[in-house]
C-alpha positions, 0 to 999 in steps of 0.5 A: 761141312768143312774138314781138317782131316779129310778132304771130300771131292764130287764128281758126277755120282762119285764121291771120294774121300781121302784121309788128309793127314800125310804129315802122319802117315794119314794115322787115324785119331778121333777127330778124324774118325767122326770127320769121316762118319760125317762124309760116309753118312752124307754119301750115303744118303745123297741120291745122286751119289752112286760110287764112293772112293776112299784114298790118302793124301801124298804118296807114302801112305793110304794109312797107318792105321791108328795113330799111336803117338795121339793115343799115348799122349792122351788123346781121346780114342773115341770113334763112332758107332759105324767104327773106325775111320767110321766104315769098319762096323757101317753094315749097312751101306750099300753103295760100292766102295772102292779102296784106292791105296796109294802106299802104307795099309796098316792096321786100321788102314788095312781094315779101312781097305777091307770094309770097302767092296773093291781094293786098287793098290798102287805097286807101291802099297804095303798091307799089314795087321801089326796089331802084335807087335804094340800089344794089340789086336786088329778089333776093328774088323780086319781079324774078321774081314781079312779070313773071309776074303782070302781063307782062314789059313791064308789070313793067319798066315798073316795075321799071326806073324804081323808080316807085311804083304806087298800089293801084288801078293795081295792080288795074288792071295785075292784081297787085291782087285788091281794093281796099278803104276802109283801115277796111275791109280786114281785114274784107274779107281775112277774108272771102275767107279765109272763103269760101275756107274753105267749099271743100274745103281738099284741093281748094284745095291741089291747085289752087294747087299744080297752077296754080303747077308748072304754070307751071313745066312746058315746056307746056301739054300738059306741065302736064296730063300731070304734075298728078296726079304733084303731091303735093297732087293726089295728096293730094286723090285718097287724102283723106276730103274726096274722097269727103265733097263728091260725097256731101254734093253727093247729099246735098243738105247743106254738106260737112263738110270734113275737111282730110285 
């Protein structure tokens, strides 16, 4: 499928897609969220695709988030059932995501970064939920999402000042994985993406399922109990790459990961 508003790259097993609207900060409209619910479907059921990448166009921002100006000049804000950018209400992807922001993470932005599993931030990236200050709220995961990963009294110290959050700040309040030069964030993105790539993808499947329900699960002893019922587990136990890593391990050889 073509695009317009966002722009799909494969190299080997690493899918990455950036929104491609620089000319509005890559603002997020309706076209483009169901543009992006297509490629995040494609991906995510393309077998030979292991690792995803999520960016913006251009050098000032990853995105703003909603685009305000499409809204108030009456433009549909339909999105699809998977939510905005169509990844903040996607649950059950469990292929890693990896957030590489280039610039400006407001609102929706920040919300898309949050749904994906790993951020890397440019030194030049700002985070934001200013929601507030227009007379909204950050509904789209990011009131959910920004507690969980860094503790609720962190998270509204931001949330309920609208304040902005400096990429190394967001490292050091735990959102941010990495912080890199702006010249060196692809690289570094694709990097992680490739060592990600040399383990087992059914393994790194599992896991981001097992970690992500388990949150879910009234306990500790609950989320031990329940793992092996989760369906990328289960998948793990029945796959080819289950019998591949211990006999390339006796072996003494890389494993030859098949992804099934």
């Amino acid at each position: 499928m073509a695009y317009e508003f966002i722009k799909v790259d494969r190299a080997g097993p690493v899918t990455t897609i950036t929104l491609n609207r620089p000319e509005v900060m890559n603002a997020m409209h309706s076209p483009a969220h169901f543009e992006m619910d297509d490629a995040l479907n494609a991906f995510a059921a393309d077998p030979e695709q292991w690792v995803g990448i999520v960016t913006g166009a251009g050098d000032r921002a990853f995105s703003a988030g909603n685009d305000l100006k499409y809204q108030a000049g009456g433009g549909q804000m339909k999105s699809p059932p998977s939510g905005f950018a169509g990844i903040t209400a996607r649950f059950d992807l469990t292929k890693p995501l990896i957030a590489a922001v280039n610039g400006v993470a407001m609102g929706g932005g920040f919300e898309i970064a949050l749904a994906c599993d790993i951020i890397v931030a440019s030194e030049a990236a700002v985070f934001s939920l200013p929601e507030p200050r227009v007379g909204l709220a950050a509904l789209a995961g990011g009131l959910h999402r920004l507690p969980r990963a860094i503790g609720t009294k962190r998270a509204m110290g931001m949330i309920l000042t609208a304040r902005r959050v400096s990429a190394a700040e967001g490292k050091d309040l735990g959102f941010v994985h990495e912080v890199t030069a702006p010249q060196d964030l692809l690289r570094r993105a694709g990097e992680i993406a490739a060592g990600i790539c040399e383990l087992g993808p059914m393994s790194i499947r599992a896991s981001k399922q097992a970690v992500l329900a388990g949150l879910d699960e009234p306990s500790l002893e609950a989320a031990l109990r329940g793992q092996n019922k989760y369906p990328a587990v289960a998948a793990l136990y029945a796959s080819e790459d289950f019998k591949e890593g211990p006999l390339a391990f006796a072996q003494k050889r890389a494993p030859n990961w098949k992804g099934r």
